[in-house]
C-alpha positions in Angstrom: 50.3 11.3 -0.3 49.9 7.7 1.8 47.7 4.8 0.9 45.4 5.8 3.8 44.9 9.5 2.7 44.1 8.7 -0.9 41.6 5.9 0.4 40.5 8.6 2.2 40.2 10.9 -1.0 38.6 8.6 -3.0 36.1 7.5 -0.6 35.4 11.1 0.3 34.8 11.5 -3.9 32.5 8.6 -4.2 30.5 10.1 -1.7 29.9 13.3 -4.3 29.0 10.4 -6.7 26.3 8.7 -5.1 24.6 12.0 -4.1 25.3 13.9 -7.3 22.3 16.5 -6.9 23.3 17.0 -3.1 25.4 19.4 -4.2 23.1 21.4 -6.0 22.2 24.9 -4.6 20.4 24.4 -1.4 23.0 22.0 0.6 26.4 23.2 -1.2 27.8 24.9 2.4 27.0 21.4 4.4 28.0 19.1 2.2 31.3 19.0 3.2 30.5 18.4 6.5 27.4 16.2 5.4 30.8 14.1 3.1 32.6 14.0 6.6 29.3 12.1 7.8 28.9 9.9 5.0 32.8 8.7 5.6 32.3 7.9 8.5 29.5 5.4 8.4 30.7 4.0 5.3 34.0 3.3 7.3 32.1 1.5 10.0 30.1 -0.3 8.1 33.3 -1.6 5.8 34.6 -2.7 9.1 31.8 -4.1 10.1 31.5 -6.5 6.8 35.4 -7.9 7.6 36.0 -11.5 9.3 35.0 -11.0 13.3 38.7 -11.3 14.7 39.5 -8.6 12.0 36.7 -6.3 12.7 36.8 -6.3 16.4 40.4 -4.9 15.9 39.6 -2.2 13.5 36.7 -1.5 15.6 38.9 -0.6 18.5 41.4 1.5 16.2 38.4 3.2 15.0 37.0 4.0 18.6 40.5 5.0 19.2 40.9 7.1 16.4 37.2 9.0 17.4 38.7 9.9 20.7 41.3 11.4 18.9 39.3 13.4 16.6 36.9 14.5 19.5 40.0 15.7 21.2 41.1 17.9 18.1 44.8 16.0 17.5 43.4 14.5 14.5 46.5 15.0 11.9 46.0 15.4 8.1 47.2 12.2 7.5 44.8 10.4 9.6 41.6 8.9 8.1 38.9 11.1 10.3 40.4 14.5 10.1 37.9 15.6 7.8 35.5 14.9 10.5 37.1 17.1 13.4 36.4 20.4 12.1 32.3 18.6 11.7 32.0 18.0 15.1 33.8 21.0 16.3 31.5 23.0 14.3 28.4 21.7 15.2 29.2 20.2 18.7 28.3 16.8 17.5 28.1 14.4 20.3 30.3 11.5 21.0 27.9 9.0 21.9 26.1 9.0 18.4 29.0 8.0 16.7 29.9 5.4 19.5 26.6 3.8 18.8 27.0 3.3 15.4 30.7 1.8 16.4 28.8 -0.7 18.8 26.0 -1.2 16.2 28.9 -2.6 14.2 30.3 -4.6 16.9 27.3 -6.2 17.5 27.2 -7.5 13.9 30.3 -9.7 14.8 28.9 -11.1 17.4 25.0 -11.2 16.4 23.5 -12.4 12.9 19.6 -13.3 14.5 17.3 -11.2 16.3 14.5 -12.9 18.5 11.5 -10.5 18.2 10.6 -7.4 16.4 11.8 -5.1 19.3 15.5 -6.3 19.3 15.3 -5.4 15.8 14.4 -1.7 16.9 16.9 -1.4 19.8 19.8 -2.7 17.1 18.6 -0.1 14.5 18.5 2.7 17.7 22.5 2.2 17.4 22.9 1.4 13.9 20.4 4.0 12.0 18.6 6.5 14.1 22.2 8.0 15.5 23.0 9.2 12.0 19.7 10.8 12.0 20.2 12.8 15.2 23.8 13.9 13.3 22.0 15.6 10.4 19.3 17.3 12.7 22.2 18.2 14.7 23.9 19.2 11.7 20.8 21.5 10.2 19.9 22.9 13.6 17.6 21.0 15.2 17.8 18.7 18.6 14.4 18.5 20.2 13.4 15.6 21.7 10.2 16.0 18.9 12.6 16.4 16.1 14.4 13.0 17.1 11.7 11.1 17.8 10.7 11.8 14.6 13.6 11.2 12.7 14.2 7.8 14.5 11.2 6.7 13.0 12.5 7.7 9.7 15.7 6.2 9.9 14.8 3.0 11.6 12.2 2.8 8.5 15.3 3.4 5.7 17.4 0.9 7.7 14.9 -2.0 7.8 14.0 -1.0 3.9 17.6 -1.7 3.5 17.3 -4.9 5.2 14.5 -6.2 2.8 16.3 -4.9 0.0 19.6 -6.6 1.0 18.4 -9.9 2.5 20.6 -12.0 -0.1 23.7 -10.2 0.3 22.9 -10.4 3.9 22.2 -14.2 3.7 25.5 -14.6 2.3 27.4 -13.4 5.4 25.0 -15.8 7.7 23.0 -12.5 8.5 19.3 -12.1 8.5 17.6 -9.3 10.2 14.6 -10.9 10.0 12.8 -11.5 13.4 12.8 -14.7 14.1 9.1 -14.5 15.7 8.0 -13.2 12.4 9.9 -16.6 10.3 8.0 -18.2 12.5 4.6 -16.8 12.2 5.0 -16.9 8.7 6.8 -21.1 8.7 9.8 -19.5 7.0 12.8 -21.6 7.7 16.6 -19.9 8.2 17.9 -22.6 5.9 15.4 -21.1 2.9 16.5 -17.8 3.6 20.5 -19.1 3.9 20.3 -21.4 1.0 18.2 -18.3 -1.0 15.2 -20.7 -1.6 12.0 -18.3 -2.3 8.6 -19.7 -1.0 5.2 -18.4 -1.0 5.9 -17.8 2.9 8.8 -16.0 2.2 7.4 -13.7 -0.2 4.0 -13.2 2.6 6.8 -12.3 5.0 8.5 -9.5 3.0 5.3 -8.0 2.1 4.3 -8.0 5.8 7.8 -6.2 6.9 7.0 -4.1 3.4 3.6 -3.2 5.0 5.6 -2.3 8.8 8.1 -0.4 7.4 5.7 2.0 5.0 3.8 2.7 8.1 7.2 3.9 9.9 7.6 6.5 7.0 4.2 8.1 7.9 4.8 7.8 11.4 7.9 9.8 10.9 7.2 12.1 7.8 5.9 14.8 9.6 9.4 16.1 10.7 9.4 17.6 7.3 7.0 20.2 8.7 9.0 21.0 11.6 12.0 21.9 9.7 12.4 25.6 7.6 13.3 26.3 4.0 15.7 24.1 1.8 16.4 21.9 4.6 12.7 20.1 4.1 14.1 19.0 0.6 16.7 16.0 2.1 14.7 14.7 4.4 12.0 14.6 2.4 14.3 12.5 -0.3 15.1 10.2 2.6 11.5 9.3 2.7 10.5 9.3 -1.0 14.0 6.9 -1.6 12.5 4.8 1.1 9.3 4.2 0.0 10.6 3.6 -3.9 12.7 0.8 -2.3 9.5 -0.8 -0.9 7.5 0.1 -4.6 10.7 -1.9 -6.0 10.0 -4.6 -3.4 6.6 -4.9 -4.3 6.9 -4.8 -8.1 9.4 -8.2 -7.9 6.8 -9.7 -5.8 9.2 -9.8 -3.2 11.1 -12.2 -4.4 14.2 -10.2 -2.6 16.2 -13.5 -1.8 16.2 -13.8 -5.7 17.0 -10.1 -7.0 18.0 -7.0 -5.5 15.6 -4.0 -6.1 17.8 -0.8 -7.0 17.1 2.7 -7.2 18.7 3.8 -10.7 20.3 6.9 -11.0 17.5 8.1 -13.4 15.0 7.8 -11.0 16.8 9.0 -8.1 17.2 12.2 -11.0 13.3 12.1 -11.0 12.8 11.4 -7.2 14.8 14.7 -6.7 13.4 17.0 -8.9 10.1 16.3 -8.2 10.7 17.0 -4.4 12.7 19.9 -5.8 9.5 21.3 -7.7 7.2 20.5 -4.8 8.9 22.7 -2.6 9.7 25.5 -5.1 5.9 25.6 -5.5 5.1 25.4 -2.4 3.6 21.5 -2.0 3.0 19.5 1.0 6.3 17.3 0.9 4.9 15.6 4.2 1.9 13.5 3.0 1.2 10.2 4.3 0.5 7.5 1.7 -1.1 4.6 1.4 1.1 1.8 1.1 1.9 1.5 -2.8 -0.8 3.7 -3.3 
């Protein structure tokens, strides 16, 4: 076996391991395909973290290697193949894995974002596309379904923002709107240099406050869908919203530590969404923020 197929192995593995219950009963026949998913972003966004000159080249051979895969001549060997017999089954469009190539490209050339709304359009190609892939994936492509999910998955990706604004820092990134530092007399060189003000810590609670409401916006795609396939999505949102709880409970002093999810309560997180829907619970309330 190569060095590329038993990266690809072991990424494909680690995949199992940070969604352990995944596999459990009610998503055991997609997961493989789900895995083929998960590979793929992880790939792009690996790429995406390299030195620019570097990831603009592996960006291409990536985009190459798509067209390759979307043309079925994908060999064993090569580090997408597990993904060609996803998109053949499902007829998975092209353009939402291009997007998340660009999204990536964009990062080399981009670390600032002017208002709130180039923040959106950037998560359009970076986040929302892998939404329309799992809706695509479980059965579902209306335009009410999407809209939905965008919501949802622009909400996890700026969660994940505010969660990772130090390791962000540390590659000269902040996706923080820069009309929002500046409402807020937040300086780039505090956030760069990881200096925590009173400012700072208003600001986080205000994008905090944003993104919640994009959870509500979006949960009621959980009522559109049927049977086990409510349970996932509805652990997209519940994960979401514990990153914001974790947030909240470190004052949001993000630029200082990193609020994690620990396996134990992603354990918890799952069985009680697990329970709710056995019994028959609403998993699509909205909630009032930390409440």
């Amino acid at each position: 076996m190569n060095i590329q197929n038993r990266n690809n192995r072991k990424k494909i593995q680690q995949t199992y391991e940070n969604f352990p219950l995944w596999s459990s009963f009610y998503l055991t026949n997609l997961m493989p395909h789900l895995t083929a998913i998960y590979h793929f972003c992880r790939t792009v966004d690996d790429i995406g973290d390299m030195k620019k000159n570097i990831a603009t080249i592996q960006l291409e051979d990536l985009a190459n290697d798509l067209d390759t895969c979307f043309n079925k001549n994908c060999n064993p060997s090569d580090r997408l193949f597990p993904l060609m017999n996803t998109i053949t089954k499902f007829d998975l469009p092209k353009r939402s894995f291009k997007s998340l190539i660009k999204a990536n490209d964009l990062d080399t050339k981009y670390n600032r974002y002017e208002t709130y709304k180039d923040l959106i359009n950037y998560c359009k190609l970076s986040a929302n596309p892998v939404g329309e892939i799992v809706l695509k994936i479980f059965g579902y492509d209306s335009t009410e379904h999407i809209n939905l999910s965008n919501k949802i998955c622009t909400g996890l990706q700026i969660a994940n923002f505010l969660q990772d604004i130090k390791r962000d820092s540390e590659l000269g990134r902040i996706y923080i709107p820069i009309e929002d530092l500046k409402k807020f007399n937040v300086k780039e060189s505090e956030i760069i240099n990881q200096t925590s003000t009173n400012n700072f810590n208003k600001l986080i609670e205000f994008e905090s406050r944003r993104c919640w409401d994009m959870f509500n916006d979006g949960v009621q795609l959980i009522n559109l869908l049927k049977g086990y396939k409510k349970i996932p999505i509805s652990l997209f949102v519940s994960s979401g919203r514990k990153v914001l709880i974790k947030i909240h409970e470190i004052n949001y002093e993000t630029l200082q530590v990193r609020p994690v999810i620990t396996k134990s309560e992603k354990s918890i997180l799952t069985i009680k969404t697990i329970t709710s829907y056995l019994f028959g619970l609403s998993l699509s309330n909205k909630k009032k923020y930390l409440d």
